[in-house]
TIMIKE-860499 format. One record per atom (N, C-alpha, C): x negated, z negated, y negated. Coordinates in steps of 0.05 Angstrom, whole numbers, plus 5000, padded with zeros to 4 digits. Layout:
% TIMIKE-860499
XZY
...
% end
This chain:
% TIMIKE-860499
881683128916
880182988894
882082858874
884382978869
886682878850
887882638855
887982618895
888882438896
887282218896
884582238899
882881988895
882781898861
883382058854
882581998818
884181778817
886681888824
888881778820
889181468822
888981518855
887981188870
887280998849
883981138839
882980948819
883280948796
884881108781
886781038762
888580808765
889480758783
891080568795
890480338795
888380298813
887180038812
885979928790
885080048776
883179958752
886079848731
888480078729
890579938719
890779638726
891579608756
892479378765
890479148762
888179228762
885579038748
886478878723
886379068715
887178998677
888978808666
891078918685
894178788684
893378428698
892678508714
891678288725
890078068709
888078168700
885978068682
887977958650
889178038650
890777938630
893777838637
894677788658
896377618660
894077358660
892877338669
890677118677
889977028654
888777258633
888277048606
889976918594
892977038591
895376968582
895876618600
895976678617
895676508637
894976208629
892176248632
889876108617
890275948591
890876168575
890676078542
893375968544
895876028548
898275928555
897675558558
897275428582
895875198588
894875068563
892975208553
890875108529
892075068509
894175218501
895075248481
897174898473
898874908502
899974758500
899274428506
895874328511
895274188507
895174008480
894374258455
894474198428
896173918422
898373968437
900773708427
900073478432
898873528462
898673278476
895273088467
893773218465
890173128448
891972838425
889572758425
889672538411
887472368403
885872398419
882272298410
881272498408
878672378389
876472578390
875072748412
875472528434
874572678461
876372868470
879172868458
880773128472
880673348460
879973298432
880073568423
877673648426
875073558425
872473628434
872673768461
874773718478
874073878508
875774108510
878174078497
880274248479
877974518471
876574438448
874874688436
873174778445
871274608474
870274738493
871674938503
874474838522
875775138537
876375278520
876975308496
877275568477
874775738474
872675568470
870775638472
868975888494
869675728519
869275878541
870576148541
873076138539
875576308537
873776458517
872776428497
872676658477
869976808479
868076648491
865476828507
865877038531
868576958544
869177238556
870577438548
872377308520
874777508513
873677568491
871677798493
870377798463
871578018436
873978078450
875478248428
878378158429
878477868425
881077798425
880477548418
881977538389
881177358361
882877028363
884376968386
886376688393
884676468399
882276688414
880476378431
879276288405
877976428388
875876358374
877576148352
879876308346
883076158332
882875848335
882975908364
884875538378
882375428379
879975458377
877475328385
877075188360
877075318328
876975228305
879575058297
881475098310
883874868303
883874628321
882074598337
881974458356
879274258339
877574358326
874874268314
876374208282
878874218279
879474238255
882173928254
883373898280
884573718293
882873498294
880973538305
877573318314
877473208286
877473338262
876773288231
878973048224
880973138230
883672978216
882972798236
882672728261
882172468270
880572258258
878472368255
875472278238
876372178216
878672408195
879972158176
881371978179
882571998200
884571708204
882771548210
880871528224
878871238233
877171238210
876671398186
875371368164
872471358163
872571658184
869571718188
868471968172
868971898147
868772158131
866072238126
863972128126
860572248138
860472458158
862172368177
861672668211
863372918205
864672948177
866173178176
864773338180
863073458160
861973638155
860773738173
859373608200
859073738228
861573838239
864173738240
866073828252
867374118233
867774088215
867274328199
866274548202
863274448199
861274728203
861474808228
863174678258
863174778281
865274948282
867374868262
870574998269
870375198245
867975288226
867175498209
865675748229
864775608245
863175838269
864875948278
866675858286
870175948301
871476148284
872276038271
873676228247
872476478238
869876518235
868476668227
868976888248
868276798277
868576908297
871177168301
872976968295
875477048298
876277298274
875777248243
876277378221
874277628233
872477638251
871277928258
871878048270
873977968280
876878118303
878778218289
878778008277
883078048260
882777948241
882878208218
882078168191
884778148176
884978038154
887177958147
889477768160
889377708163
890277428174
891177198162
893377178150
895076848142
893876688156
894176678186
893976478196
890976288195
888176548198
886676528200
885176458179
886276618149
886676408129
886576088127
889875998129
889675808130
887575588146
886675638167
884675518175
882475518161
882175738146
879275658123
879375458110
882575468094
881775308080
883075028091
883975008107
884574718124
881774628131
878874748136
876074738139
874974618112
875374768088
873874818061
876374508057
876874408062
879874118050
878273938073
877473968090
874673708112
872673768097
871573878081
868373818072
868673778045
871273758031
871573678004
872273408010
873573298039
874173018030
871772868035
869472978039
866772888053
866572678022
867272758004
866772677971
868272877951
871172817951
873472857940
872672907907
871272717891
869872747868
868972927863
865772947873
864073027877
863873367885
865673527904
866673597913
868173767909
870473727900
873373847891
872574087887
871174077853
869874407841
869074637857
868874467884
867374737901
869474877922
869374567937
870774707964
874174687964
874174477941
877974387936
878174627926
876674767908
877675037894
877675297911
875375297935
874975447950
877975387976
879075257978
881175117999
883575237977
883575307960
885975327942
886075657944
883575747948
883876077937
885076187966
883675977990
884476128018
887376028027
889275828015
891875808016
893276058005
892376127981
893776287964
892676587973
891476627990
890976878003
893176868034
892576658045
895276638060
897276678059
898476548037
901876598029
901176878022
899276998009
900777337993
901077398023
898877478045
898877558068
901577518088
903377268091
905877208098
906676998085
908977098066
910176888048
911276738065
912276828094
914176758110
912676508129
910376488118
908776348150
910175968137
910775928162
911975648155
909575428151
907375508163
904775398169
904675278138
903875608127
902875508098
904175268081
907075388085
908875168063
908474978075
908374818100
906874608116
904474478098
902574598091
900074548087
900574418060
901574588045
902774588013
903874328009
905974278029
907974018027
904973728028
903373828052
901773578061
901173518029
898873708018
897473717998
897973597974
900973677965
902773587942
903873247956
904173177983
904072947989
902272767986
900972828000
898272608005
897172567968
897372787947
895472747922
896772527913
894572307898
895972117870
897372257857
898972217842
900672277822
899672397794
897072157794
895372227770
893572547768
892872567793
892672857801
893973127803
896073037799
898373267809
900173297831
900473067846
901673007864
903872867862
906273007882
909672747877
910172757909
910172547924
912972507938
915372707948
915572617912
919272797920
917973107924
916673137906
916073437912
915473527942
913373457950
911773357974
914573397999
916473197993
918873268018
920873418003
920873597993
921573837989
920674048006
917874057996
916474278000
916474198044
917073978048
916873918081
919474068094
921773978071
924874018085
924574408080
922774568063
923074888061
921374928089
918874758097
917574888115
918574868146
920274658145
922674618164
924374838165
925974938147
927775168150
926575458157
923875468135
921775658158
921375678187
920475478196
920275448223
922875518246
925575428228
927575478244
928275748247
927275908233
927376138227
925176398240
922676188246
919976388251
920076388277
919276618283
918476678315
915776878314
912876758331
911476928335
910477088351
908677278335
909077638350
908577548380
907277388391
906977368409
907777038419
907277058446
907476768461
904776628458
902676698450
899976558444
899776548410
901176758403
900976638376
900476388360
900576298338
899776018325
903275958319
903575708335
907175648333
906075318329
904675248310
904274918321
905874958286
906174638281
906974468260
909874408258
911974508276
914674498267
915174098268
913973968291
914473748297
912673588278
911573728266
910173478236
912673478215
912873678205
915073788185
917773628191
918373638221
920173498229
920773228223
917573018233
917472798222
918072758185
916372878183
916772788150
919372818134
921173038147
923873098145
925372768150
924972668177
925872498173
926172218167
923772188149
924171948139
924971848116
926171578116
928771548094
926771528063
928271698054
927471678021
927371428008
925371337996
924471207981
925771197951
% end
């Protein structure tokens, strides 16, 4: 009888192992599409397979992760073509995500920051109008991020955009702005995450803005 237990002790191991080289596998691929997306249609099919991925992997908080950064990627496209009306659907899709995910893995920088990279798409819906709510709500979930990892290069990433992209008249500089790009750069050279699916995107934005000639 011991030795049958055993047996299937065994196999069910090798199941498992199995079953998760495969997701690794999987999400691995997906992950590294991120770079390559570029229309709305890629990240839309992008946040489908995360999607999928996360209806099977229902205690493992990356799919639900990459699905909302993928719906959150879809957003920043929408602003470059200056479709700031369709945010707020892309938003409230990559808020379903997140939500998802923060019920797995609580506390979370990373997962953080995606809030408020979400709550920063439905304030530019009407930047005016707006600000009081979700600009303030996008400010409280940065600054829950950094306490969570001062170290996350992401955030100072986000920080640099933020202090870039504002008028001046607002609170915004430039010089500040590629400052805060050239610290999230030295972060990056520096960060390694806990895992190989981990959230490792932004070094090659930081990079760009590093190198362009000062003004």
């Amino acid at each position: 009888m011991k030795k049958y237990i055993l047996s299937f002790a065994l196999v069910c191991m090798s199941l498992l192992s199995f079953a998760q080289a495969n997701y690794e596998k999987i999400m691995t691929e997906k992950i590294a599409k991120i770079e390559t997306c570029k229309t709305l249609e890629d990240f839309q099919i992008l946040a489908n397979d995360f999607q999928r991925i996360a209806d099977k992997e229902t205690t493992k908080w990356l799919p639900n992760y990459y699905a909302a950064f993928s719906y959150i990627q879809k957003g920043r496209v929408l602003m470059r073509e200056g479709k700031m009306g369709d945010l707020d659907a892309v938003a409230d899709q990559a808020q379903k995500y997140i939500d998802a995910a923060e019920s797995i893995e609580k506390e979370n920088s990373e997962i953080h920051l995606l809030q408020k990279m979400i709550y920063s798409l439905k304030m530019m819906v009407n930047p005016q109008e707006r600000f009081m709510t979700f600009g303030m709500k996008a400010q409280e979930e940065l600054t829950k991020a950094e306490k969570l990892n001062p170290n996350n290069p992401r955030v100072t990433l986000i920080k640099a955009e933020d202090i870039y992209f504002t008028p001046e008249q607002y609170g915004g500089s430039k010089t500040k702005g590629m400052e805060m790009f050239k610290a999230a750069l030295e972060k990056f050279n520096s960060f390694k995450p806990k895992t190989n699916l981990d959230p490792n995107w932004g070094k090659e934005e930081a990079e760009y803005f590093v190198s362009q000639p000062t003004k």
